[in-house]
Every structure is written in C-alpha cells, then in structure tokens.
C-alpha positions as CSV (number, residue, x, y, z in Angstrom):
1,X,-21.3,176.8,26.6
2,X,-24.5,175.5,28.2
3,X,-25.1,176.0,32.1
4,X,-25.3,172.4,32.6
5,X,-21.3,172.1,30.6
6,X,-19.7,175.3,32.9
7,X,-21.2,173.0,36.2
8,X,-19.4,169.9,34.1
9,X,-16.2,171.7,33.6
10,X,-13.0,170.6,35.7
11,X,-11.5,173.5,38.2
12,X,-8.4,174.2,36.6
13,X,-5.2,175.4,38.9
14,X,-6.0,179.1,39.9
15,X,-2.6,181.9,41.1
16,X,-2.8,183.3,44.3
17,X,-5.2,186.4,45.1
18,X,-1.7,188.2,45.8
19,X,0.1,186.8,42.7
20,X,-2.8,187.8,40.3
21,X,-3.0,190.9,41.4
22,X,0.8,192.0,42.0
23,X,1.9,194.4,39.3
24,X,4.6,193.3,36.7
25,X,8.1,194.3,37.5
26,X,8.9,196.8,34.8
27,X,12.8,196.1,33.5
28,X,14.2,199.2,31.3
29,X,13.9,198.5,27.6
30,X,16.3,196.3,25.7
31,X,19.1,197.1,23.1
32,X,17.9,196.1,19.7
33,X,21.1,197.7,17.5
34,X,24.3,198.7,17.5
35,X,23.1,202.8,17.1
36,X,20.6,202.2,20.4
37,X,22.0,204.0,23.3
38,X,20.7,201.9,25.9
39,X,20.2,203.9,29.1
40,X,16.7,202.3,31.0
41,X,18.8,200.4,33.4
42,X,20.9,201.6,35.6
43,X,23.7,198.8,34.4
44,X,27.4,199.8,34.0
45,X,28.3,201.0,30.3
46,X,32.1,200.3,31.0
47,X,33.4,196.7,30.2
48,X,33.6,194.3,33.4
49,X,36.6,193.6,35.3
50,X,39.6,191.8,33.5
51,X,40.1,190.0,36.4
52,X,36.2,188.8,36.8
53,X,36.3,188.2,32.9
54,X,39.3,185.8,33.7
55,X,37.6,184.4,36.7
56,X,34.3,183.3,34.9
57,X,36.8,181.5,31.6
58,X,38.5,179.9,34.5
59,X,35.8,178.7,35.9
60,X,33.6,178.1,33.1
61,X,35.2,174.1,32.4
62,X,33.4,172.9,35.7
63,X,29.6,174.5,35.0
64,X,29.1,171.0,35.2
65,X,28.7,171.3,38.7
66,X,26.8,172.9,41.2
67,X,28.3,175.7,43.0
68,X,28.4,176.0,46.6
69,X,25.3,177.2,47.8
70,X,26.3,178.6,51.1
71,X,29.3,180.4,48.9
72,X,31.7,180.2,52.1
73,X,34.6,181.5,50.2
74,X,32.4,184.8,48.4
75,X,31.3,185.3,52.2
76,X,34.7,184.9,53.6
77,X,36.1,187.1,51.1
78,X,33.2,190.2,51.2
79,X,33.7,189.6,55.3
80,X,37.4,190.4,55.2
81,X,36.6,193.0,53.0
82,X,33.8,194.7,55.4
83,X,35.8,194.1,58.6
84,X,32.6,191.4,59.5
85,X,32.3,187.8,60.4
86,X,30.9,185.0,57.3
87,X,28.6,184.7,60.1
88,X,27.1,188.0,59.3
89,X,27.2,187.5,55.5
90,X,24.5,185.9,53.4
91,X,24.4,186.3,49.5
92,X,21.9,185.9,46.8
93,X,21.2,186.2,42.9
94,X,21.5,190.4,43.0
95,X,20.5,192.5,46.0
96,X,16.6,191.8,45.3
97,X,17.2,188.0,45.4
98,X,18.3,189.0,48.8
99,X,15.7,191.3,50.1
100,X,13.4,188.4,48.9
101,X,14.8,186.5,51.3
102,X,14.5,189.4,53.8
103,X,10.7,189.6,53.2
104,X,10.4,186.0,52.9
105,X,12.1,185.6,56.4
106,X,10.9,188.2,58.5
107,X,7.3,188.9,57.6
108,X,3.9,187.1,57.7
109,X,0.6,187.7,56.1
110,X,-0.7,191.0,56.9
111,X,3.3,192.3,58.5
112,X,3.6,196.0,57.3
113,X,7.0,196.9,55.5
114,X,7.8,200.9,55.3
115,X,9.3,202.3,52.5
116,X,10.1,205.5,50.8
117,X,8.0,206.2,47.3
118,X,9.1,206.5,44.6
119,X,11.7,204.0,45.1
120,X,13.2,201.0,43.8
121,X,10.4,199.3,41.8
122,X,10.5,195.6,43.0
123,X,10.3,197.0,47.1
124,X,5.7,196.5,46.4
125,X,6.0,193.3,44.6
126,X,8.2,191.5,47.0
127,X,6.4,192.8,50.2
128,X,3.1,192.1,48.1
129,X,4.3,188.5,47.0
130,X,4.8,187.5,50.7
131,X,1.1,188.1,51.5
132,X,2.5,191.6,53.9
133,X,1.0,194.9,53.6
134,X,3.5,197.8,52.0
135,X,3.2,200.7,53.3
136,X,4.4,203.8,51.0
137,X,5.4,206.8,52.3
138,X,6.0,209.9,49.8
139,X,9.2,211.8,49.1
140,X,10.0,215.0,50.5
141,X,10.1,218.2,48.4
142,X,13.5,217.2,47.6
143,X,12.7,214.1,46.4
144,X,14.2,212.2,49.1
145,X,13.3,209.9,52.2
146,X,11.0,211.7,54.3
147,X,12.4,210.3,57.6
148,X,10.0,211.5,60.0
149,X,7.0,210.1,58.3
150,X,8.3,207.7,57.7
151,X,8.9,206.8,61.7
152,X,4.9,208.0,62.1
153,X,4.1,205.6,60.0
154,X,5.3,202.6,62.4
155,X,2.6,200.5,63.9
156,X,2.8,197.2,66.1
157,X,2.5,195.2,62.0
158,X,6.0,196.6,61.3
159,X,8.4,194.3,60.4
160,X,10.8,196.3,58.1
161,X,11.9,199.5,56.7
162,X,13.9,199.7,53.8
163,X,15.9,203.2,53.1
164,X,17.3,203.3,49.4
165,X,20.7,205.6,49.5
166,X,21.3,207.0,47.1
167,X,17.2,206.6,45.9
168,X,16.5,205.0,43.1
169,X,15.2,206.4,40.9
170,X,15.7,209.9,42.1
171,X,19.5,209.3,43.0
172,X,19.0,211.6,46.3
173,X,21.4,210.1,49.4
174,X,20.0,210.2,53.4
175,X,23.0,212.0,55.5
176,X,24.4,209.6,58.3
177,X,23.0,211.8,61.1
178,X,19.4,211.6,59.7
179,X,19.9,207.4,59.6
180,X,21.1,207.9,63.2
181,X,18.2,210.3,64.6
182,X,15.8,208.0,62.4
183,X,17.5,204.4,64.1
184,X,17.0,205.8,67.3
185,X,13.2,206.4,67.0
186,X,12.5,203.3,65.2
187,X,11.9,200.1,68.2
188,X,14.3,198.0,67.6
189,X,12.7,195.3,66.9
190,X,12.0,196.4,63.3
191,X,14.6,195.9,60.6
192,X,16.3,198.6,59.0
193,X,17.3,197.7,55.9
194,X,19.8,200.2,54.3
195,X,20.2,199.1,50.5
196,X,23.0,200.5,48.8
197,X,23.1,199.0,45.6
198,X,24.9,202.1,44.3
199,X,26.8,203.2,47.2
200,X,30.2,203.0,45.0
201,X,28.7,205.6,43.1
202,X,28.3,208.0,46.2
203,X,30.4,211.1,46.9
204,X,32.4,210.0,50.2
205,X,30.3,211.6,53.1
206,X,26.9,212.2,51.0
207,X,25.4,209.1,52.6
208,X,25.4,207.0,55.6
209,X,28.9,204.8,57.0
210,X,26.1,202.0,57.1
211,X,28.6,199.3,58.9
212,X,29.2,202.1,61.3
213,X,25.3,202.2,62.2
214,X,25.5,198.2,61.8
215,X,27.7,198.1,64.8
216,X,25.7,200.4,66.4
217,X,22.7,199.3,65.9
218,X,21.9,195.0,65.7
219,X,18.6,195.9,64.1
220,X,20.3,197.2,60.6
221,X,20.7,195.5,57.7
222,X,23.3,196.5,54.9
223,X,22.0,195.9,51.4
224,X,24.4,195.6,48.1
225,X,25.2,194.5,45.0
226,X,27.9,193.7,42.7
227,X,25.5,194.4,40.0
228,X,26.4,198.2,39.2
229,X,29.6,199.5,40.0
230,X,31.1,196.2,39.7
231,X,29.5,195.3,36.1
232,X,28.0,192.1,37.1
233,X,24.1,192.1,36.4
234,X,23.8,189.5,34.1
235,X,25.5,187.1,36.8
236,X,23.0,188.2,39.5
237,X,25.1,188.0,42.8
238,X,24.5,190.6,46.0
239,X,24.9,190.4,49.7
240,X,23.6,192.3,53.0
241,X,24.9,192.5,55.9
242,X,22.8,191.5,60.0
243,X,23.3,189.9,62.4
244,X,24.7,186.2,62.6
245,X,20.8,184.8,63.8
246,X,19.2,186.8,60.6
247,X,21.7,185.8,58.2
248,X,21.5,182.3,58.7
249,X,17.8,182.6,58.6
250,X,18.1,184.3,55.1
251,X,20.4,181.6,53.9
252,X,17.8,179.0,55.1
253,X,15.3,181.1,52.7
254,X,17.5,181.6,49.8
255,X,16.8,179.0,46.6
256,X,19.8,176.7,46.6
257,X,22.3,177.1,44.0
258,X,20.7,180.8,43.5
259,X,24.4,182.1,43.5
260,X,26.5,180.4,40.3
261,X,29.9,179.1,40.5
262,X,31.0,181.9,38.0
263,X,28.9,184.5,39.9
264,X,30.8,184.0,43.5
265,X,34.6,183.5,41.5
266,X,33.8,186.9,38.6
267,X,32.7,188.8,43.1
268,X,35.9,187.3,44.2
269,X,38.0,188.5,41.8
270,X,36.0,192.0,41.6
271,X,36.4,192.9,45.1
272,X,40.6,191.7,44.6
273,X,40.6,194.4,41.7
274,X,39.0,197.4,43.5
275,X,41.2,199.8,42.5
276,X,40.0,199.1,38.8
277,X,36.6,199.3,40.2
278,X,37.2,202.8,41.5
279,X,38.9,204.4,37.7
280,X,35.3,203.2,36.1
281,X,33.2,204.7,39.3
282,X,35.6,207.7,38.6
283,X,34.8,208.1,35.1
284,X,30.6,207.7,35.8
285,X,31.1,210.4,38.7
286,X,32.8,212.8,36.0
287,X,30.4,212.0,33.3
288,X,27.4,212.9,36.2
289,X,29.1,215.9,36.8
290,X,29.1,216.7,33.4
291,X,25.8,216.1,32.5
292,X,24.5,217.8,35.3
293,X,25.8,220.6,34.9
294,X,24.8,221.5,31.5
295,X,21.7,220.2,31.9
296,X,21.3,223.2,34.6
297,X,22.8,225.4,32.8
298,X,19.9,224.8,30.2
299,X,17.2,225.3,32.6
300,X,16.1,221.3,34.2
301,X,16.1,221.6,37.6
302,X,17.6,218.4,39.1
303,X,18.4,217.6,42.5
304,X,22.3,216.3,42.8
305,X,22.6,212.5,42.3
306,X,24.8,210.1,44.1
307,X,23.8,207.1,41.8
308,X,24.8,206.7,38.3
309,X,21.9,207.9,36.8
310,X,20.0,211.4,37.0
311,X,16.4,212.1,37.5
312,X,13.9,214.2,35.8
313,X,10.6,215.3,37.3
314,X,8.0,215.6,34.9
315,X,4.4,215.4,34.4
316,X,2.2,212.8,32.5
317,X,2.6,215.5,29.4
318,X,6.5,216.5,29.9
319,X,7.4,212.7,30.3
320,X,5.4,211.8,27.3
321,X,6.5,213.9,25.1
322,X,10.5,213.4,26.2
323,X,10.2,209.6,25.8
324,X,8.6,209.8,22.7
325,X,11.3,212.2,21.3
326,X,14.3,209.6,23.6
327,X,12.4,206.8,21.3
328,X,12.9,208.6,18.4
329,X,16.3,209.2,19.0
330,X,17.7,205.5,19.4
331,X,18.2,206.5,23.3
332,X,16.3,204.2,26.0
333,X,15.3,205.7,28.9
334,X,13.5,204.6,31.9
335,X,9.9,206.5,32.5
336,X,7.6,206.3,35.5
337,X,4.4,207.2,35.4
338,X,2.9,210.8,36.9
339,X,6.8,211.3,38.0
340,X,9.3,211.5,35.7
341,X,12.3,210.2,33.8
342,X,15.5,208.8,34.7
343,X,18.5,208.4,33.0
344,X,21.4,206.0,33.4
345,X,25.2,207.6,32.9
346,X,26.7,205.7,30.1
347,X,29.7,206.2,28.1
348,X,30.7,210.1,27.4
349,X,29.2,209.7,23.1
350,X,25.8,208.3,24.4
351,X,25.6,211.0,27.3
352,X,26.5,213.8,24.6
353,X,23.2,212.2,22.8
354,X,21.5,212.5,25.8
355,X,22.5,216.7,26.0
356,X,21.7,217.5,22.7
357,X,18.3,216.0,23.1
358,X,17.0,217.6,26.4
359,X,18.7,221.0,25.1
360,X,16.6,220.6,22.2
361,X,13.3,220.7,25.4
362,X,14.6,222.4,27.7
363,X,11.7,224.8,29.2
C-alpha cells in the first residue's frame, strides 16, 4: 500500500490502551472425553443439589422472562442466612462479577488496589480493566498473605485491598487475629475485601469469622460464591457482603439481569439444603486429607490447604515436566508460570490417578 493510500485509509475503531494490553484470563482446560479427569478448575466433582436441580426444572417454563435484577428474594434469603440486612446484600454473576462491580464502583483511573500474589487470577485484569493501578505484593515463605507488607504498601491512591482466604491458588488461610491486627492498621477509608469463595471448604477456626470483622469493622467487605461448594459455576451467581451505602452502589454498577431467574431459585434452594451441602464439603475435606498425606509421605512438600484444591511449588523445569506427564495422563491440571501447579480435589478414582502419577515424580 502506497503512502498516499495509508493517508486515504479510514481510522477504524481502536480498544482501549488498558484493554489491549490487559492479559487474557486463563480458565483451566476443558473435558474433551469421558477418560479425561478434569481437575484445572477448582469446580465441584460431586453432582449439584437435588433440591437446586429441582429448582432450575421448576423454574425453567418461565425463561421467557427476565429475572429480577435486584434478586430481592436471593438477598433476603442469603441475609437471613448471614444474620444481615438485604440492605447489606448485593449479588452478581459469580463472586468476580461482583468484585467487578467493587472495582467498578470504588476506584478511578490511577486508584491503587493491594493484593496478595500469586492469587486469584482475575484480581489484575479487573483492577487493570478499570483504568486503577494493582499493586502486587508477594507471598510469604509460606506461601500466604504477607500482611504487613501488605499494610506498607498503602498510599493516599488506595482504594482496596483484597485478602483471598483460603488463597487461591495456594489454598493457605489468614488466621482471624492476623485480619484483626491487619484491619486495624489499615485507614478506614480503604476497603477490605475478604473473598471467600471457598470458605465452606475451610477447617472451622483455620480462617477469619469474616461477619464477625464485618460488624466490627464498616470498612470490610465479605466476598462469596455459590460457585464451589455449592456446585453452581455454570449458573454464575455470588454475593458480598458491606455496608448498606456500598451495596447499593454495587447494585447500581451490576449489568441488569446479570443474575438469571434459575441462578437466584438453584441459591435459594442451595442454601435451604445446607446440610447436603456440608456431606459433599465432607467428602472433598476427606479426599484433601487423603491426598495430602500420601503425597507427603512421598516426599512433595505442601503447605496444608483449606480450599479444595492442593498446591505444588515448582520451577519453570518441575512444572513442565509434571504437566506434560498430567497431559499425558488424561488428568487436567492448572499450571502457573515460574510457580507451580495446582490441583483441584475431585472424586476419590480421579484423585487415586492423580497419586499414582506424582509418586511416579516424586523427588
């Protein structure tokens, strides 16, 4: 093309600088046959709910309509069920459609949101996608939150802080006192966002009472999903926890209609079936206690997780070599670069799969 034909040429619609330049959320591999053990994302490997399965058929004859997007009766529901107001209630399409909001709401281009690293994947894109600045701070030796750097790393530009407990991907928990100590040297005019999307997975005292802190402290947030423990992900519906004045500003940023009809009846009836809930949490906590134990016992060295998923620290040259030997296996696994490998608890066949593998590469 001539000079004088690129001068002629239309502009054509560019992206954003930050949009171009954000990196791709990476989702764990896919299923693709019945002898694939699937185990790249941390979803639940038991069947959902009866009663949520019986919830969606019933409400599947008026999909014709739209749902309610302020999902009053989901909100007045998960508020009984949290000892809370609606008031204080706002959902969205999983727990990242609501920290979306979060961002969306609270920051402005060039706000600074603190968060642990590594950590849950989609915390830099969504900080990134609202034109703020993240700021990472690395794990301890333990591979969890490293509380006090994080604090030092507060400036007049922060806006939020997000603590994943139990981390993903690395499953470690933060103890309530540290959350306290940490609350009370944060100003408190910056957000603490405690997201718990695998809380029900948690060992009772390992993390935080989060709606104890809540009430304690105006400027937390509790973050969760009905995506894991509850086996929900493919209808994308989670909820956090603030004050009455931030939740209504979240539901004024949420996408209308984000939450499906099905979505807030399969919650409704999940949270009215909880003791179901807790047999299949019972049966991943087993199978992690299991697996982590032989897995020791053949020389990884893990630190305990609270999620339902384990984490292994490896090299560029360690990872490589275990995913390409997972690959070859039929298992799918989720890898992160020049960190490690993690691992989601499935059902007790695909987790014996899993054994017999890293025994086979065990150091």
């Amino acid at each position: 093309m001539t000079t004088e034909q690129l001068l002629a040429a239309p502009a054509l619609p560019t992206l954003r600088g930050a949009v171009a330049g954000l990196p791709s959320y990476v989702p764990g591999r896919r299923s693709a046959g019945a002898d694939i053990a699937a185990l790249a994302s941390n979803e639940s490997h038991y069947d959902p709910l009866p009663a949520a399965i019986a919830a969606v058929a019933d409400a599947a004859g008026t999909m014709n309509r739209y749902p309610d997007s302020a999902a009053v009766e989901l909100r007045e529901r998960l508020a009984r069920h949290l000892g809370v107001t609606a008031d204080e209630v706002a959902v969205g399409p999983g727990s990242v459609g609501v920290l979306q909001q979060i961002i969306t709401g609270l920051c402005d281009a060039g706000d600074e949101v603190i968060f642990a690293w590594r950590s849950f994947e989609a915390y830099p894109i969504l900080v990134e996608l609202a034109g703020a600045r993240p700021v990472r701070i690395p794990l301890d030796q333990a591979e969890g939150h490293d509380l006090d750097a994080m604090a030092a790393a507060v400036t007049d530009s922060t806006k939020v802080i997000l603590l994943c407990t139990p981390n993903n991907p690395t499953g470690v928990p933060i103890s309530h006192d540290r959350i306290e100590a940490f609350l009370q040297a944060v100003p408190s005019n910056v957000l603490v966002v405690i997201d718990e999307a695998y809380v029900e997975y948690a060992e009772a005292g390992s993390g935080p009472d989060s709606l104890a802190l809540y009430r304690r402290y105006p400027n937390v947030c509790i973050l969760r999903t009905f995506s894991k423990a509850y086996g929900l992900a493919g209808l994308r519906v989670g909820y956090a926890i603030t004050t009455a004045a931030i939740a209504e500003g979240l539901r004024r940023t949420a996408l209308p209609f984000a939450v499906s009809a099905l979505a807030q009846k399969a919650a409704i009836a999940s949270l009215d079936a909880g003791e179901e809930m807790e047999a299949g949490v019972s049966l991943v906590r087993q199978e992690r206690g299991r697996m982590a134990a032989e897995l020791q016992a053949q020389g990884w060295k893990l630190q305990p997780s609270q999620g339902n998923f384990l984490w292994i620290r490896a090299d560029d040259e360690l990872r490589a070599r275990l995913v390409d030997a997972f690959h070859g296996a039929g298992i799918l696994v989720r890898a992160y670069q020049g960190d490690g490998v993690r691992i989601t608890v499935a059902d007790p066949a695909s987790n014996d799969r899993v054994l017999r593998l890293l025994a086979a590469h065990a150091a």
